[in-house]
C-alpha positions in Angstrom: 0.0 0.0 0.0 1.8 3.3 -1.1 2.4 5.8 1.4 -0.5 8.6 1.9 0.2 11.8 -0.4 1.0 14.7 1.9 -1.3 17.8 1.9 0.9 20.2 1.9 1.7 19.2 -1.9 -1.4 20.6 -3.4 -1.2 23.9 -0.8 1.8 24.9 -2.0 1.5 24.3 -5.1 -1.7 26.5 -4.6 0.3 29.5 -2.8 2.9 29.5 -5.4 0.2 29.8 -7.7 -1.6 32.9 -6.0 1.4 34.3 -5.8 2.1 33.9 -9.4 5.1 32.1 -9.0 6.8 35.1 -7.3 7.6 33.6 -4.2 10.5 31.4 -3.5 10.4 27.4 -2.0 11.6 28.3 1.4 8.6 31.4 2.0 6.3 28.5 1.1 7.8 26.1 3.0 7.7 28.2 6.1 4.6 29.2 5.7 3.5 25.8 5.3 5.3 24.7 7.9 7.4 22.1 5.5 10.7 20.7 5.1 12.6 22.9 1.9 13.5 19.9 0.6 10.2 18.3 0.0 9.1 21.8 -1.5 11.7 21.6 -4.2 11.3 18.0 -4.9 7.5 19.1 -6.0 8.0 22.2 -7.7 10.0 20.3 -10.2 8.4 16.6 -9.8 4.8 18.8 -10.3 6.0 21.1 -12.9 5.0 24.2 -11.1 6.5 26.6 -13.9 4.4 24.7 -16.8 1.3 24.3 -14.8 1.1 28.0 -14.0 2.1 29.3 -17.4 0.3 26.3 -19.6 2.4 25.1 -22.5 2.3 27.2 -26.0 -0.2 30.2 -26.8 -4.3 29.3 -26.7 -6.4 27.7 -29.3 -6.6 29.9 -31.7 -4.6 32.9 -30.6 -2.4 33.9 -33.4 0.4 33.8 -31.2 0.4 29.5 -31.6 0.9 29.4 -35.1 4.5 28.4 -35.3 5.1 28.2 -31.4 5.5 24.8 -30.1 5.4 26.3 -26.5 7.6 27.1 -24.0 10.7 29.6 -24.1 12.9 30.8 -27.4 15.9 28.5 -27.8 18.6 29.8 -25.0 16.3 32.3 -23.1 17.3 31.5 -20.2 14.2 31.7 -17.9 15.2 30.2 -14.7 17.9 33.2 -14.9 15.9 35.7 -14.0 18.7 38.9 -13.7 19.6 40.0 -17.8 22.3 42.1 -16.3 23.8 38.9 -14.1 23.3 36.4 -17.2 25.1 39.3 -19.7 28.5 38.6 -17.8 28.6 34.4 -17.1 30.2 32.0 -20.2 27.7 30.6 -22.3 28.5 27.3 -21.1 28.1 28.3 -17.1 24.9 29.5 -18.2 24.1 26.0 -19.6 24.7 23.9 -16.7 22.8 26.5 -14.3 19.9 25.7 -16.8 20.1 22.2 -16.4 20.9 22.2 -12.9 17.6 24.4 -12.3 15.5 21.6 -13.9 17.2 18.7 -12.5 15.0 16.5 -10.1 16.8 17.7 -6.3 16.3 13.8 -5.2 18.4 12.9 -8.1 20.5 16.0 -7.6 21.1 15.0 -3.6 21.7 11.4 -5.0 24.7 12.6 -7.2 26.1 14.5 -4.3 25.9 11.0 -2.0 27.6 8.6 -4.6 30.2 11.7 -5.1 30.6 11.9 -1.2 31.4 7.5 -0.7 33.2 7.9 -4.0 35.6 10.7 -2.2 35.7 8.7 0.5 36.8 5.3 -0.7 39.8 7.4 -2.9 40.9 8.2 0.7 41.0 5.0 2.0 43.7 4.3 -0.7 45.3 7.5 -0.5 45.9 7.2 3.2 46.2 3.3 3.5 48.8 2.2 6.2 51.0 -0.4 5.0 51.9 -1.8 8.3 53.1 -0.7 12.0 56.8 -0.3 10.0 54.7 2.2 7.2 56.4 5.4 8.1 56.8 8.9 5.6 59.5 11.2 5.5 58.2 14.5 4.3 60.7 17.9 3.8 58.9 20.3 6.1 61.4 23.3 5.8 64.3 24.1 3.7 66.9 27.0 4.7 70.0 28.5 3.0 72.9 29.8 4.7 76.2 30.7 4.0 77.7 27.2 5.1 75.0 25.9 2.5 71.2 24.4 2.7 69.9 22.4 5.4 66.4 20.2 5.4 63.9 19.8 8.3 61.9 16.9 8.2 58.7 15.8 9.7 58.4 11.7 10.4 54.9 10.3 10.3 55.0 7.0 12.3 52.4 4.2 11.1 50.4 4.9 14.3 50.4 8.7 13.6 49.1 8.0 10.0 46.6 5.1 11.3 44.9 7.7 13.9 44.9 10.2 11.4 42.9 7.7 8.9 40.1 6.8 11.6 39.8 10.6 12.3 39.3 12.0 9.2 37.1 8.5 8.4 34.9 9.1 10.7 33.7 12.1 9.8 33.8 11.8 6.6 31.3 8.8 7.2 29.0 11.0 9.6 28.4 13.8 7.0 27.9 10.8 4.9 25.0 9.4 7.0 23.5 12.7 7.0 22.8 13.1 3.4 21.5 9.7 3.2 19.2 10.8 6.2 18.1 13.6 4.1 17.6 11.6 0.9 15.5 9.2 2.8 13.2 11.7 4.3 12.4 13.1 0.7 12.1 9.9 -0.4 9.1 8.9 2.0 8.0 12.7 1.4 6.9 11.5 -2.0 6.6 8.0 -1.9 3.7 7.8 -4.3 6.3 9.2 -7.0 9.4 7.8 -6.3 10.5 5.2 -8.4 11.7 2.0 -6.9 15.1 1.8 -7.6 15.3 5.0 -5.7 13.4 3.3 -2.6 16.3 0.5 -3.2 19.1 2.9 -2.9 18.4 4.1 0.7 18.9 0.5 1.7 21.9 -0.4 0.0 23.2 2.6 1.2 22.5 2.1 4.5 23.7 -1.1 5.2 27.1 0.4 3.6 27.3 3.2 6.1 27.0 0.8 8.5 29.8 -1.2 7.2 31.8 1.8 6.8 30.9 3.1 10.7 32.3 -0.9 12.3 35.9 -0.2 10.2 35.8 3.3 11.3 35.7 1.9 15.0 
């Protein structure tokens, strides 16, 4: 049995709409009492912009012959200061476009698999050998008139281990946080989800669990 759909989806949609899409998500969601995230996730899963200004001219209005609706090729309407726009690349202005469509579930989903990828790269990067694994690093070098010297700075396989587990674990925490976040939206809209997002959250969590007993 899918989840309930939440109120709050049709009221803000309906506020938004009042307002004639001059107000921003987090106004609604305050005023509504709901988490930003969910309100982005239905402005864009809803289609707020194309429900409110309908898609091409009327039936019959002169205006739809040749218009097959929507914006001129690269008017950038999500960009809504000319003077701003006038002074990005072309190409900055391209990914802001598609970022301001993209889905934010899928957006907060990139942002996760980017996160564990980082995180795995520095599990390699800062892999102790074994208690012998010890780095020699210049830390200062100094001329003088009897000639150079070198200071160096020792990193003993303990030193490096600590270090690891440190950093680790709180790379992990921020970690579990965005997947804490991802979940919540995904029960926010449950009834439009798809499955293999539902599947993620589990995966993911029974890897952060994984990743917290090595931290420890």
């Amino acid at each position: 049995m899918g989840r309930q759909r939440s109120p709050n989806r049709d009221k803000a949609y309906e506020v938004y709409k009042e307002k004639n899409g001059k107000i921003t998500s987090k106004e609604i969601a305050e005023m509504l009492k709901e988490k930003l995230t969910n309100i982005n996730s239905w402005r864009v899963q809803d289609k707020w912009k194309k429900k409110l200004s309908g898609v091409g001219a009327p039936e019959g209005n002169k205006n739809a012959v040749g218009n097959k609706g929507g914006a001129p090729e690269k008017n950038y309407n999500s960009l809504k200061h000319g003077q701003y726009t006038k002074r990005i690349p072309f190409h900055v202005k391209t990914i802001m476009e598609e970022l301001d469509i993209e889905d934010p579930l899928e957006k907060l989903w990139r942002t996760i698999c980017l996160h564990e990828a980082r995180i795995i790269y520095m599990q390699e990067i800062m892999h102790v050998r074994d208690k012998d694994d010890m780095t020699k690093v210049i830390k200062k070098t100094s001329e003088g008139k009897g000639g150079s010297s070198k200071e160096y700075e020792i990193q003993f396989a303990w030193d490096k281990e600590a270090n690891l587990i440190n950093t680790q674990s709180k790379a992990v925490l921020a970690l579990a946080k965005l997947i804490k976040q991802y979940d919540e939206m995904i029960h926010a809209n449950w009834e439009t989800v798809t499955e293999d997002q539902k599947l993620r959250v589990e995966r993911l969590k029974i890897q952060i669990d994984n990743e917290k007993l090595k931290a420890w």
